[in-house]
C-alpha positions as CSV (number, residue, x, y, z in Angstrom):
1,X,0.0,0.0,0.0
2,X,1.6,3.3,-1.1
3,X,0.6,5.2,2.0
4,X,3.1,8.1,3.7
5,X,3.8,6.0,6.6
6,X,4.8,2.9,4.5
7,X,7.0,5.4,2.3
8,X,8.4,7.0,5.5
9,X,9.4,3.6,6.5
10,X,10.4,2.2,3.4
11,X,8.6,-0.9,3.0
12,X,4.6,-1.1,4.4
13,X,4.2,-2.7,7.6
14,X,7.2,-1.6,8.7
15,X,6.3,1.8,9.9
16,X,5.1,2.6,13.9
17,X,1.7,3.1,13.3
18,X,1.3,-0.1,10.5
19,X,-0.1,-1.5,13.5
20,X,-3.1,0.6,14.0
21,X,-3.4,0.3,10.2
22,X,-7.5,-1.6,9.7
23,X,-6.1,-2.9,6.1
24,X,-3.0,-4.4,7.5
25,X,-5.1,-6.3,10.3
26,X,-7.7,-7.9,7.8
27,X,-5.3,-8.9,5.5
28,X,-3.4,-10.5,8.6
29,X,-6.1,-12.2,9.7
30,X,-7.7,-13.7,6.7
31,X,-3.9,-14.8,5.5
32,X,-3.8,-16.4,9.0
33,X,-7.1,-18.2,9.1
34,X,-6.6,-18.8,5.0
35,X,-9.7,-16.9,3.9
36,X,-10.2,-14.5,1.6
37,X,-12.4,-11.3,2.1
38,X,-14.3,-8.7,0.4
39,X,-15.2,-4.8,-0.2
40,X,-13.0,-3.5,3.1
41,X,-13.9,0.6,3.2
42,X,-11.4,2.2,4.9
43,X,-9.7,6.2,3.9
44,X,-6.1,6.7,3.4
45,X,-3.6,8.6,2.5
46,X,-1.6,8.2,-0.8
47,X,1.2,9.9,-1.7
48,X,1.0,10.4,-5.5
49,X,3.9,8.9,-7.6
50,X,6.4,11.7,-7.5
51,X,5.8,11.0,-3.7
52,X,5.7,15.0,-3.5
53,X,1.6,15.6,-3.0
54,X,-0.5,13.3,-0.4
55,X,-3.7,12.3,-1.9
56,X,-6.8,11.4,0.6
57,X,-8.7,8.7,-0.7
58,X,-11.1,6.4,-0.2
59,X,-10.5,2.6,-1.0
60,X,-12.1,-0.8,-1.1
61,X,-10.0,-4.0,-0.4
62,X,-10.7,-7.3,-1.6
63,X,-8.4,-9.8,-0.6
64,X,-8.0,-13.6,-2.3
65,X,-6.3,-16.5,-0.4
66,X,-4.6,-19.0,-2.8
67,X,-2.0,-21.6,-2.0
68,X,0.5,-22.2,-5.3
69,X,2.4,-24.9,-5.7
70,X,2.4,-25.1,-1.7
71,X,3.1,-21.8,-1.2
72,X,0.5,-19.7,0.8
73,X,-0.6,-16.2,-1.1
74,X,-3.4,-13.1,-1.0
75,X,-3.9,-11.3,-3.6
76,X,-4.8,-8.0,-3.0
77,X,-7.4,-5.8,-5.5
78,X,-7.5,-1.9,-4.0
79,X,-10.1,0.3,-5.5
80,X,-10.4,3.8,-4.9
81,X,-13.7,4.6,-4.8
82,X,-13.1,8.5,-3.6
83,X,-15.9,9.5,-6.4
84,X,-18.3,7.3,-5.6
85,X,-17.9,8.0,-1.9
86,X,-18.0,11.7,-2.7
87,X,-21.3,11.4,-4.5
88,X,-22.7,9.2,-1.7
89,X,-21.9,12.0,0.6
90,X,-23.3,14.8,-1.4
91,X,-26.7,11.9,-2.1
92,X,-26.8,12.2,2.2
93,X,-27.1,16.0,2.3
94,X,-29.4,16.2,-0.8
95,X,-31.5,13.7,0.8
96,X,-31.6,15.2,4.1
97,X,-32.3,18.6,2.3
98,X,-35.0,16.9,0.8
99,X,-36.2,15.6,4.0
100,X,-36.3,19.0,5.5
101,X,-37.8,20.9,2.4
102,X,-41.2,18.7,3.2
103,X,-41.5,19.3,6.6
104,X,-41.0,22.8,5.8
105,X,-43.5,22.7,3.2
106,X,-45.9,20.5,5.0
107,X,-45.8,23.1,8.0
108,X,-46.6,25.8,5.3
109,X,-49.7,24.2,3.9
110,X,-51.1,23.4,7.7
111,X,-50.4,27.2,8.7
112,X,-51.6,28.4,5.3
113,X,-54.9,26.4,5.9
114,X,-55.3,27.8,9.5
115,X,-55.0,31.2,7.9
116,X,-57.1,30.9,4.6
117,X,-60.0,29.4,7.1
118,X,-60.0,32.2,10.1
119,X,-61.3,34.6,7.5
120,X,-63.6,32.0,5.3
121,X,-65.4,31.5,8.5
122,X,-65.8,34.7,9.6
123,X,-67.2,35.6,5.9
124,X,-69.4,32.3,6.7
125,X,-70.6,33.6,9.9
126,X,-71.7,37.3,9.8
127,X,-73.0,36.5,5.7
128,X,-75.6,34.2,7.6
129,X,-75.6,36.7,10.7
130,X,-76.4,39.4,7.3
131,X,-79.3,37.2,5.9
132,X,-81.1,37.0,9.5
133,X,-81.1,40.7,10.9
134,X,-82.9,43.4,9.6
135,X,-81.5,45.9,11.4
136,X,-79.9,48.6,9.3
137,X,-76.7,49.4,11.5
138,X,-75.9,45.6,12.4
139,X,-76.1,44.9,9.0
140,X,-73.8,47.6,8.1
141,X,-71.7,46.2,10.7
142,X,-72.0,42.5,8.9
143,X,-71.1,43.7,5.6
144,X,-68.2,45.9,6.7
145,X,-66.5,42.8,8.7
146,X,-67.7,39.9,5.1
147,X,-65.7,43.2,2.9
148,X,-62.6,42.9,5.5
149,X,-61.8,38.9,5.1
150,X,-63.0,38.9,1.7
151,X,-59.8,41.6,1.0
152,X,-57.8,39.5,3.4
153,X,-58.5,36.0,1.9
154,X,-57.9,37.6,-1.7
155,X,-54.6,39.0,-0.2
156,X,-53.9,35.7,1.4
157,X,-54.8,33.9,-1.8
158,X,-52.3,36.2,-3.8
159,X,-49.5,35.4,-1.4
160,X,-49.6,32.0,-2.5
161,X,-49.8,32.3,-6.3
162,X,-46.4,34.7,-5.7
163,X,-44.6,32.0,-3.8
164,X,-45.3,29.1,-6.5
165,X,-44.6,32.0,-8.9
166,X,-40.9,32.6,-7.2
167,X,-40.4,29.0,-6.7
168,X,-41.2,28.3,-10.6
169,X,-39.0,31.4,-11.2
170,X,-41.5,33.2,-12.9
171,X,-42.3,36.4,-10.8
172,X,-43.3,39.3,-13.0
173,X,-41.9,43.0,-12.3
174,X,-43.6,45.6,-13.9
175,X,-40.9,48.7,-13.8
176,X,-42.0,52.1,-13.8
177,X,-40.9,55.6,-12.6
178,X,-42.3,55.7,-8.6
179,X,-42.8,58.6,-6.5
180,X,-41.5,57.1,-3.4
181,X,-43.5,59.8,-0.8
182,X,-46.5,59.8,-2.8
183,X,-46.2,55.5,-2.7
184,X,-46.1,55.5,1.2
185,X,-49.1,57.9,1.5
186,X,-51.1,55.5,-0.6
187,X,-50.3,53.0,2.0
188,X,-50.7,54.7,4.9
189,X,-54.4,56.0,3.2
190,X,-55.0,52.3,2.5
191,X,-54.6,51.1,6.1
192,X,-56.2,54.2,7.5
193,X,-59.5,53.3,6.0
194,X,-59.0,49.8,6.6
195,X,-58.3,50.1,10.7
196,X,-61.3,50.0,13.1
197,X,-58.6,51.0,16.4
198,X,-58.5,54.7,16.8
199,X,-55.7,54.2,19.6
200,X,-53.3,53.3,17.1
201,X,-51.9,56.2,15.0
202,X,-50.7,55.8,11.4
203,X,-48.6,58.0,9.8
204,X,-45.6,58.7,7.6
205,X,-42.4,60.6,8.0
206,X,-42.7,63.7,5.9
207,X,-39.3,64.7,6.8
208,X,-38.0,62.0,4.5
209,X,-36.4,63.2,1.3
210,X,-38.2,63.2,-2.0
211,X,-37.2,60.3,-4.0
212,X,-38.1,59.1,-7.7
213,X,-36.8,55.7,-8.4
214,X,-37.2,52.6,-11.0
215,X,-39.5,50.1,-9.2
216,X,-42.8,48.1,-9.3
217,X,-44.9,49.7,-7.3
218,X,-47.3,47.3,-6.8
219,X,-44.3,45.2,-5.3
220,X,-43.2,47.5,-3.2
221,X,-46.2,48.3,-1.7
222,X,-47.1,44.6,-0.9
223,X,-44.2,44.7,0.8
224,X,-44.8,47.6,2.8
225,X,-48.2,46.5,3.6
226,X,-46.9,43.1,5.1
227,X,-44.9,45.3,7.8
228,X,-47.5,47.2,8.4
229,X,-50.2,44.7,8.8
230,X,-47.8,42.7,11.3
231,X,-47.3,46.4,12.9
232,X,-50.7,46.7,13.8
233,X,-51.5,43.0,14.9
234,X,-48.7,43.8,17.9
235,X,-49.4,47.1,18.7
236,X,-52.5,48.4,20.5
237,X,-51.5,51.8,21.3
238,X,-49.0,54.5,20.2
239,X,-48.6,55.2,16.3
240,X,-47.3,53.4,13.3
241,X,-44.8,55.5,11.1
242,X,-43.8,54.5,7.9
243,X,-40.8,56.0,7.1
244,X,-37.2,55.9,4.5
245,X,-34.0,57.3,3.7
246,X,-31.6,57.7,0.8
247,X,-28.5,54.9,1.7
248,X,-26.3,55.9,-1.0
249,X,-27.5,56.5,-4.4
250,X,-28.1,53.1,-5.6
251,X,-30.2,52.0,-2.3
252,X,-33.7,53.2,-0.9
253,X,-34.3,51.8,3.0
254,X,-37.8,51.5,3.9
255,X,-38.8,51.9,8.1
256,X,-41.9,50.4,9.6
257,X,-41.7,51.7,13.7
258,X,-44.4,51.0,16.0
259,X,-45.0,51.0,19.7
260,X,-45.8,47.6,20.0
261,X,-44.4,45.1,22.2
262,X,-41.6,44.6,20.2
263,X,-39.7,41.2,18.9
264,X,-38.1,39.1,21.3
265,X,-34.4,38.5,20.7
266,X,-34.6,35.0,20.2
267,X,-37.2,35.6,17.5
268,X,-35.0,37.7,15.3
269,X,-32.9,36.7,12.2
């Protein structure tokens, strides 16, 4: 075996740690109990034939007893299957990648049907609520609260088709010029009508600079509107301001700050 002990020693088997060497053992033992034995995995180290470079490797050892013309023998085949190891290897971490991926995905679809079915009942509920009551300002009441999760089950709805969009690599970006100050005041008018909790205030930094830049908008402001919807689920007093500045002249930062409870530090990424 052309490993860099046997070379260091000059012959193999003759070196210190030949001993502790699993390749040396098995071959001693079947020779001993005249045997032959198969497919022995074990890694090594080679030293390539300029015996300059040392080469890790993984091998399989096959070893053949004969006896020829009464002389005991083993003949020794040593393949190095480094490759197919290697690819083994990289099978294990696809695999387990694999493995993950679906428990990811199957956590996704159960917290995707929790979410999709909160509002579907509540449109369920207060339509039926709707068709028993005659009275003008709980029905009012009905239809404004059907109109709320029928906007947040359409928005839910279009969450998914993005992901499977972004997964199949086919999200659309339609580029345009965007006022930046006029974009957040849409969003903060959006939510403003939307909110029923007059202890929360919304509002946008008007100090920030003005800013045109090459965007979709419609991107952006789904964006935007995620903060802020998880701003308002955690905060039930204080204000909301939706804010940005200029990084460097390549790079826009959006701010959502609230005066909710805050994340906990374990929570953040």
């Amino acid at each position: 075996l052309h490993c860099r002990n046997a070379i260091v020693a000059g012959e193999c088997g003759k070196h210190e740690q030949c001993k502790l060497c699993c390749i040396r053992t098995s071959i001693s033992k079947a020779f001993y109990e005249k045997r032959s034995f198969k497919k022995l995995d074990a890694s090594m180290q080679l030293l390539s034939e300029d015996e300059k470079t040392v080469i890790p490797c993984d091998v399989s050892v096959s070893g053949t007893y004969l006896k020829i013309n009464g002389e005991e023998r083993m003949v020794l085949t040593v393949y190095d299957v480094t490759e197919l190891r290697n690819m083994q290897r990289l099978l294990d971490v696809e695999r387990e990648n694999a493995i993950s991926a679906d428990k990811l995905k199957s956590a996704f679809i159960a917290n995707m049907s929790h979410e999709v079915r909160t509002p579907l009942n509540a449109i369920v509920g207060f339509s039926s609520l709707l068709a028993e009551t005659d009275e003008a300002e709980l029905r009012h009441v009905y239809m404004s609260l059907v109109q709320e999760n029928n906007e947040l089950l359409l928005n839910l709805i279009s969450d998914i088709l993005d992901i499977s969009k972004i997964e199949a690599g086919m999200i659309d970006l339609v580029m345009g010029r965007v006022d930046v100050p006029q974009l957040c005041r849409e969003v903060i008018a959006t939510f403003s009508h939307k909110k029923r909790d007059t202890a929360v205030e919304l509002r946008f930094d008007e100090n920030s600079p003005q800013i045109v830049i090459d965007a979709d908008k419609n991107r952006i402001m789904q964006v935007l509107s995620n903060f802020l919807t998880n701003a308002l689920k955690f905060t039930s007093k204080g204000s909301i301001t939706l804010s940005y500045s200029l990084e460097d002249e390549s790079q826009v930062r959006f701010c959502v700050t609230d005066t909710g409870k805050g994340i906990p530090d374990e929570q953040k990424h």
